[in-house]
C-alpha positions in Angstrom: 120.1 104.2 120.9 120.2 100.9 123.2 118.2 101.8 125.4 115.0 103.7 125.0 113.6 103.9 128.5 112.5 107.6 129.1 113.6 108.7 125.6 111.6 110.7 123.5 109.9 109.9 120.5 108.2 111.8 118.2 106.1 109.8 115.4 104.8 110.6 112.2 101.7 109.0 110.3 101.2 107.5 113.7 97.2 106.4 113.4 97.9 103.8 111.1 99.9 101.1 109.3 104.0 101.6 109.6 103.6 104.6 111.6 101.1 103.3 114.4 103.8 99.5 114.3 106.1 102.0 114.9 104.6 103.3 118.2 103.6 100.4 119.9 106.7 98.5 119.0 108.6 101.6 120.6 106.3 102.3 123.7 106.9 98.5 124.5 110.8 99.7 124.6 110.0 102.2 127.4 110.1 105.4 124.9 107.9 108.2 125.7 106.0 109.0 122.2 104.5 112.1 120.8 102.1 110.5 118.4 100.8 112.9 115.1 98.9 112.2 112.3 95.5 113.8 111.0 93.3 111.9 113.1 93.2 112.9 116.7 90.4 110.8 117.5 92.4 107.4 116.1 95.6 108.8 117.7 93.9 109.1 121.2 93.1 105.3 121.1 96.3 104.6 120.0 97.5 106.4 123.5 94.9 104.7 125.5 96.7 101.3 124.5 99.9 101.6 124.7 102.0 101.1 127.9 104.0 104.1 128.5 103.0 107.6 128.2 101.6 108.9 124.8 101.1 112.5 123.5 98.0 112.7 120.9 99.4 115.7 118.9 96.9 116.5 115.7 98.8 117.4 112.8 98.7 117.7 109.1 102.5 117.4 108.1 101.8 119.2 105.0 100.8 122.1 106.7 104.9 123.2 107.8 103.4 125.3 110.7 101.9 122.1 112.1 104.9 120.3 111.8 107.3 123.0 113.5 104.4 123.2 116.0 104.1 119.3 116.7 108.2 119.1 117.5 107.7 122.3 119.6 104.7 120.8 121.6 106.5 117.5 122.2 109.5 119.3 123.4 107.5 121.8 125.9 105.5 118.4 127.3 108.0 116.5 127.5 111.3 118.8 127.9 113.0 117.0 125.1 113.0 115.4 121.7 115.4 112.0 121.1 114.1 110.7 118.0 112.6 112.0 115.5 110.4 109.6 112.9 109.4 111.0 109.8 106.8 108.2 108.5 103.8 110.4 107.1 103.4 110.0 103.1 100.9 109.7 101.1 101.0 108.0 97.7 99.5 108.3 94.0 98.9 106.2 91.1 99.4 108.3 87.8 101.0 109.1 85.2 103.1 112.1 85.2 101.6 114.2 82.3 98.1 113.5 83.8 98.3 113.8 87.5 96.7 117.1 89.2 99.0 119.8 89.9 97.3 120.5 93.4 97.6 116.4 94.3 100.9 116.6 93.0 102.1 119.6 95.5 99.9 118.4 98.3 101.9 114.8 98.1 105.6 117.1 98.0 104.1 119.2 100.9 103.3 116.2 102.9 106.2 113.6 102.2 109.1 115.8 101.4 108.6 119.4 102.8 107.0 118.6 106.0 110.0 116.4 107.3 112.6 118.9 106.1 110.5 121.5 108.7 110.5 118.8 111.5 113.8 118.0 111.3 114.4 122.1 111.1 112.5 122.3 114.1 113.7 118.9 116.0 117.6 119.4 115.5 117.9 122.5 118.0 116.8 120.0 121.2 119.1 117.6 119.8 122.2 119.7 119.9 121.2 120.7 122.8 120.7 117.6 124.7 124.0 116.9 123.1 123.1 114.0 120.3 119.6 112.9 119.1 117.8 110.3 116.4 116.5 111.1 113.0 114.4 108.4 111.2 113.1 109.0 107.5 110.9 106.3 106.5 111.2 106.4 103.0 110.9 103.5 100.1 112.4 101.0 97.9 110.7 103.2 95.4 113.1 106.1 96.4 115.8 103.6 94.9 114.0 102.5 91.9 111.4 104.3 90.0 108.1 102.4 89.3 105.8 103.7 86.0 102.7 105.2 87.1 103.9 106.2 90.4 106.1 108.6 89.7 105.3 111.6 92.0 105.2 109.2 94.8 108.8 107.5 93.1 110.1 111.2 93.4 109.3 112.5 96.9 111.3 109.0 97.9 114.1 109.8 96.4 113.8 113.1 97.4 113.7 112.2 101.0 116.6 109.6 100.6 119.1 112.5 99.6 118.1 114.8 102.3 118.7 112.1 104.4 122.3 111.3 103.1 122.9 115.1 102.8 121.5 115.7 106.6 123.5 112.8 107.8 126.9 113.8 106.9 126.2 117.0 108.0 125.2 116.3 111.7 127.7 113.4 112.4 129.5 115.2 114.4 127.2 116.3 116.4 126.2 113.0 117.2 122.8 113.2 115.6 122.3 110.2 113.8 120.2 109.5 110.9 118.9 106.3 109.8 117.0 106.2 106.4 114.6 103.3 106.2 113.5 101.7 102.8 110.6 99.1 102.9 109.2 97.0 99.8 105.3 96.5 99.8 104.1 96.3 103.2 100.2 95.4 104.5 98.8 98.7 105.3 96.0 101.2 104.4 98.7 102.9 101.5 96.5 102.2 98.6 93.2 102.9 99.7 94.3 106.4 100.9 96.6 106.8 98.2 95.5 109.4 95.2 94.5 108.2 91.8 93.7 109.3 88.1 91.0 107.5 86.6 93.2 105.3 84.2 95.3 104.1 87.2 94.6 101.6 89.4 96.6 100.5 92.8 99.0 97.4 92.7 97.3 94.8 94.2 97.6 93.9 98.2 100.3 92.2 99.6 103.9 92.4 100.9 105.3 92.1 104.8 103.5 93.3 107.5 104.1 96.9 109.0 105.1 95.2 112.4 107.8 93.7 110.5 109.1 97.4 109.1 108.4 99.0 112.7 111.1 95.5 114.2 113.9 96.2 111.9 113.3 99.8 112.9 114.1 99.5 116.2 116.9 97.1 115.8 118.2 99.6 113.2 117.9 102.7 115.2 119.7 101.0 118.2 122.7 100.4 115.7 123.0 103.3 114.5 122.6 101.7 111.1 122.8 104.4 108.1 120.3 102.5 105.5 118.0 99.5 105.7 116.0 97.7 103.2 113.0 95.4 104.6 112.7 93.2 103.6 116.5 92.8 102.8 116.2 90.6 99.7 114.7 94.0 98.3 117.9 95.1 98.1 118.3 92.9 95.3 116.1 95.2 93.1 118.4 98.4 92.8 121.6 96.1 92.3 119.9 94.6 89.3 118.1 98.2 87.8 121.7 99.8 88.1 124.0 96.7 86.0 120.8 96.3 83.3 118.3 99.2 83.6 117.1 99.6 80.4 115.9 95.9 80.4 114.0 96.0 84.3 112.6 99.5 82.8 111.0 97.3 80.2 110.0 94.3 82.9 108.3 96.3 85.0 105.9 98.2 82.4 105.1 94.7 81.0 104.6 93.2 84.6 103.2 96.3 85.9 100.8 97.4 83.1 98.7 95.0 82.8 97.9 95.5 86.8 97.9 99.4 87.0 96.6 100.7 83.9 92.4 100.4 83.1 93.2 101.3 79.2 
């Protein structure tokens, strides 16, 4: 979409890192936003400072009500839906045959589950309206499975195949969906991620989530059907898939030593 004056923009994960990048660098654009994460408090000063019109709409995403209820009040304020950004994950550092079962299933609920309902809810408006925008922000690590993160590693992947799966089935009906895949970016990911006592978080660092929310835009304005950001990341899955049994055994060597307390 060139030009997003007056469109409608509905934002997951809004109140912070990628998700809350993504809203300002859109409401700069002229998009009208519907803005959802957990926080209502943080999402109504994100409103307050950004210069076009902002919904605060509270919502847990792993709760699928709240998610068919978020598209339904953005569409009722607003009288359509345009774009569609599923950003809202949350992450978790452990192993596989130790991680809690309930953890586990809220972290499907909330990165997998609760797009599939918004995009269930969203795509009606679209084909209505007569064409429409979805975004899954997804992960490098839905290309490329990282040790100790595995759950996370999965709902990535997950969400990468219901986006190729969605996208060949809406083409023509000119709903277009972009799947975005960043590398480490500077947000609050590890601090709210979960985490089994032998696990620790990879250390801080990577490109800023203003970066992620820039190539967003430029992606979603040509109607691009994967990015990487940043793009030498794309280097990492082209290397796993000509030697993987040798970056398998890299990245438990590189990554152990930082992850793992024992």
């Amino acid at each position: 979409m060139k030009n997003l004056s007056g469109k409608v923009v509905i934002v997951t994960g809004a109140s912070m890192g990628i998700g809350e990048a993504i809203a300002r660098v859109f409401s700069a654009e002229g998009a009208r936003l519907a803005l959802a994460a957990r926080s209502l408090e943080k999402l109504e000063a994100l409103a307050r400072s950004l210069p076009g019109e902002a919904l605060p709409v509270r919502t847990d995403m792993s709760r699928p009500e709240e998610a068919r209820a978020m598209v339904q009040r953005t569409a009722d304020h607003f009288g359509r839906v345009d774009i569609l950004i599923n950003n809202a994950a949350v992450g978790m550092y452990a192993s596989v045959a130790d991680m809690k079962p309930e953890q586990f299933e809220k972290l499907v609920a909330t990165n997998w589950v609760g797009p599939v309902h918004a995009i269930q809810a969203a795509v009606p408006y679209m084909r209505k309206q007569g064409g429409g925008q979805i975004i899954n922000i997804s992960s490098v690590a839905g290309k490329v499975a990282l040790p100790w993160m595995g759950a996370y590693c999965a709902s990535k992947f997950a969400l990468n195949a219901l986006s190729d799966s969605l996208r060949m089935e809406l083409r023509s009906e000119n709903i277009h969906v972009l799947s975005v895949c960043p590398g480490r970016v500077k947000t609050p990911f590890t601090q709210n991620a979960y985490k089994d006592v032998a696990t620790r978080p990879l250390y801080p660092g990577g490109i800023s989530a203003e970066r992620v929310a820039r190539a967003v835009l430029r992606a979603s304005r040509k109607r691009k059907r994967e990015i990487v950001v940043p793009a030498d990341n794309r280097l990492f899955p082209w290397v796993h898939s000509l030697f993987p049994g040798w970056v398998d055994r890299m990245m438990v060597w590189v990554l152990r030593p930082q992850m793992r307390k024992t």
